[in-house]
C-alpha positions in Angstrom: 100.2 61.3 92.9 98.0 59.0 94.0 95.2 61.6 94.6 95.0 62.4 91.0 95.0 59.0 89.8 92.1 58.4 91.7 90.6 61.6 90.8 90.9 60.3 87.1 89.6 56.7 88.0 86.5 58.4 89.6 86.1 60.6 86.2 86.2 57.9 84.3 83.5 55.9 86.1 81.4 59.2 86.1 81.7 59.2 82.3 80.7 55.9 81.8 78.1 56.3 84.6 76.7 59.2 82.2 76.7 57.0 79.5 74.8 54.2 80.8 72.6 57.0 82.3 71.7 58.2 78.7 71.5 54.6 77.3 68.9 53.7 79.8 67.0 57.1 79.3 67.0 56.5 75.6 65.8 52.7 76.2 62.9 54.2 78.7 61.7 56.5 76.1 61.7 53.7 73.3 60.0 51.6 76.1 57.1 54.8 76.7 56.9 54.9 72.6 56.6 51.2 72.1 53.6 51.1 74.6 51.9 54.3 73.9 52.1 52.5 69.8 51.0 49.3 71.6 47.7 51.4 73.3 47.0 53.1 70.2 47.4 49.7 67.7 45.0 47.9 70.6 42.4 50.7 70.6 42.5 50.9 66.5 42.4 46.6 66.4 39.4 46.5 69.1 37.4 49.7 66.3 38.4 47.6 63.3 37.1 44.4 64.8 34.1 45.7 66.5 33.3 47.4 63.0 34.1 44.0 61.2 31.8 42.2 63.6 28.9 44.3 63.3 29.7 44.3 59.2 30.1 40.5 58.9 26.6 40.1 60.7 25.3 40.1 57.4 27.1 36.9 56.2 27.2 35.0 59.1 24.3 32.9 58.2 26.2 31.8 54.9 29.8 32.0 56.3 31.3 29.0 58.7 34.5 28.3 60.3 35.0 25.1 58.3 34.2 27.3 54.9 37.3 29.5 56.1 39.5 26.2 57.0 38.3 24.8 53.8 39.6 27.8 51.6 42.9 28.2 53.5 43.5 24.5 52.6 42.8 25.1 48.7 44.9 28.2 48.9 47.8 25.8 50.3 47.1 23.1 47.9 47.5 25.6 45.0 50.2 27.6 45.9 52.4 26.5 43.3 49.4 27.3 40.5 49.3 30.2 42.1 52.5 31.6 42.1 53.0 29.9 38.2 49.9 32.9 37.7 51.6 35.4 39.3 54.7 34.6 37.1 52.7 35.0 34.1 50.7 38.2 34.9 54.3 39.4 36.0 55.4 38.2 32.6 52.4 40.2 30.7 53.4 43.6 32.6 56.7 43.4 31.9 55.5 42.9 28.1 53.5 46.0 28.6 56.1 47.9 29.9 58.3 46.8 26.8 55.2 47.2 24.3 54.3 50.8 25.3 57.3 52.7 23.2 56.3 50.8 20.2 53.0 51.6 21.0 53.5 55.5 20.7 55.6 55.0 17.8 53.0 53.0 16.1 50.2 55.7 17.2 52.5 58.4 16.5 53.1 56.7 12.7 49.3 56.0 12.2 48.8 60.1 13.0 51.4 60.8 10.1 49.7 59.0 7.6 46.4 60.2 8.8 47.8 63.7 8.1 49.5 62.7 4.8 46.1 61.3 3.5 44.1 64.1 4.7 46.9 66.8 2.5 46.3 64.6 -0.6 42.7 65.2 -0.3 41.6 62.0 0.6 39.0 62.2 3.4 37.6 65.4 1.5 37.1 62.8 -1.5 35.9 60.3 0.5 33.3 62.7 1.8 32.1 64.1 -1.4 31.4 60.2 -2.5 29.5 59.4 0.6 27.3 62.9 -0.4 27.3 61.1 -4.0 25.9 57.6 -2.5 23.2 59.8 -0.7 21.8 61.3 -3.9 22.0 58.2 -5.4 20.0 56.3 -2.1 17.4 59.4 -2.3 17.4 59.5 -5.9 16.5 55.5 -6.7 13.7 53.5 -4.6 13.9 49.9 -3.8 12.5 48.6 -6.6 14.9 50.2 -9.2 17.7 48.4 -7.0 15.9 45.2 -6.9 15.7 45.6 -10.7 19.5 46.3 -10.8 20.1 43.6 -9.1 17.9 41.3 -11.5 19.5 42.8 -14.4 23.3 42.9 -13.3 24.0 40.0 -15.4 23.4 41.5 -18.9 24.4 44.8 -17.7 27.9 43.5 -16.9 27.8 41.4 -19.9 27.0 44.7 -22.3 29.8 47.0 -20.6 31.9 43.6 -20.9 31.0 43.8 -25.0 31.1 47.4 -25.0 34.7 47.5 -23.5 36.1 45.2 -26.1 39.2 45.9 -28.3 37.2 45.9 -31.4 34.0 47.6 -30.1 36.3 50.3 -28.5 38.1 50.6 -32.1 34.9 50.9 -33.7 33.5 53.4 -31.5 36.4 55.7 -32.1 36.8 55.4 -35.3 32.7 56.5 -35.7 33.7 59.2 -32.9 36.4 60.5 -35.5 34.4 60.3 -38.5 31.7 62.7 -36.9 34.2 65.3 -35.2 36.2 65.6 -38.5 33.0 65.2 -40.7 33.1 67.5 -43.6 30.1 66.5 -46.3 29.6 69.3 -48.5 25.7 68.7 -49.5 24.7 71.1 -53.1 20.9 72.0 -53.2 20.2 70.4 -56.3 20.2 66.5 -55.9 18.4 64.4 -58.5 17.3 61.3 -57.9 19.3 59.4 -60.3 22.3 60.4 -58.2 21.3 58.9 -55.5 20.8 56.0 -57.1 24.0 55.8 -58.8 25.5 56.5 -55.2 23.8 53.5 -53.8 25.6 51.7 -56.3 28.7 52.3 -55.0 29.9 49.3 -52.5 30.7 51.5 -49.8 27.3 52.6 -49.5 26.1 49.6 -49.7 27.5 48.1 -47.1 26.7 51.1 -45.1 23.0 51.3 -45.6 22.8 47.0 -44.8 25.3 47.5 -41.5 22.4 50.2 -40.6 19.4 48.0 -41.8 20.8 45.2 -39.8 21.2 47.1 -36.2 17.8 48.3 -36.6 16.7 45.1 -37.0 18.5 43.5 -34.5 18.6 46.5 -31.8 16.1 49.1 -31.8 13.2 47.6 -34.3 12.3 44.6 -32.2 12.3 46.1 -28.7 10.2 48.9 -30.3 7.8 46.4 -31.5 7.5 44.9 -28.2 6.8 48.0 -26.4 4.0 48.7 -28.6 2.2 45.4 -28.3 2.4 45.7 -24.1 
């Protein structure tokens, strides 16, 4: 009885003399891997400083230790600055992130209506005006512009006369008289008719309104033209 209870005892302490075996294998081979990484970080720190050594040659005449102290103290003095700046640009990405939906829906609302507008026919009418502004820039030099502009005054003032009530009432009322004109003319007209005819009121009136816009429109300028 006893045998076997030392025979367990001594399985036992092989186990956990297996164990402890494995642990310190395991802890050798993290030991190999740490240095090997160590080796291999030293020999890539010595390359990166050698090749920041030989790059830095450049600006060691205008760098200085007390340039580097210097900046490290600003950079402490203004950490809270700092970090207050990297709040806010934190602050404008977040915005970003929140703007960017409405920005698609905005685009995507903008390429509707651009759509809409080009079905009703806008952009083809807005191209067929800039072809009529061409004619008219190839059609007119400077100098009839100039004189347009000179004269937009009292062209603005005649469409403002011409567009009246009254004018407008008077123009289509002559319009009407003309289309629906019906003067049946014999071929046999004395004299003395006519002269009883421009007895008549109407008539007179007629032949003074006429006498008077020659006079005042068409007579004078024609006068004018003739003596330049």
């Amino acid at each position: 009885m006893e045998q076997k209870e030392l025979a367990l005892e001594i399985q036992k302490i092989n186990e956990k003399l297996d164990v402890i075996t494995h642990q310190l294998a395991e802890q050798n081979k993290r030991a190999r891997e740490f240095q090997e990484l160590k080796n291999d970080l030293t020999l890539i720190g010595r390359d990166i400083f050698s090749a920041a050594v030989e790059e830095l040659e450049d600006v060691a005449p205008h760098f200085d230790t007390d340039d580097l102290i210097h900046l490290f103290k600003m950079l402490l003095r203004n950490v809270r600055p700092l970090t207050r700046l990297l709040q806010q640009v934190q602050g404008m990405d977040d915005l970003v992130t929140d703007l960017k939906p409405l920005g698609k829906q905005a685009f995507q609302q903008l390429l509707e209506t651009l759509d809409q507008l080009d079905r009703k026919g806008y952009f083809e009418f807005l191209h067929e005006f800039v072809k009529i502004f061409d004619t008219v820039v190839m059609s007119f030099s400077v100098d009839d512009v100039r004189a347009l502009r000179e004269n937009i005054t009292t062209i603005l003032l005649t469409v403002k006369g011409m567009t009246q009530p009254d004018m407008l009432t008077s123009v289509n009322n002559a319009l009407d008289f003309f289309r629906n004109m019906d003067v049946n003319v014999v071929d046999d007209i004395s004299f003395l008719r006519i002269m009883r005819e421009m007895k008549k009121p109407e008539v007179k009136r007629g032949i003074f309104f006429m006498l008077q816009f020659l006079q005042n429109v068409s007579i004078p300028k024609l006068i004018d033209s003739g003596k330049e």
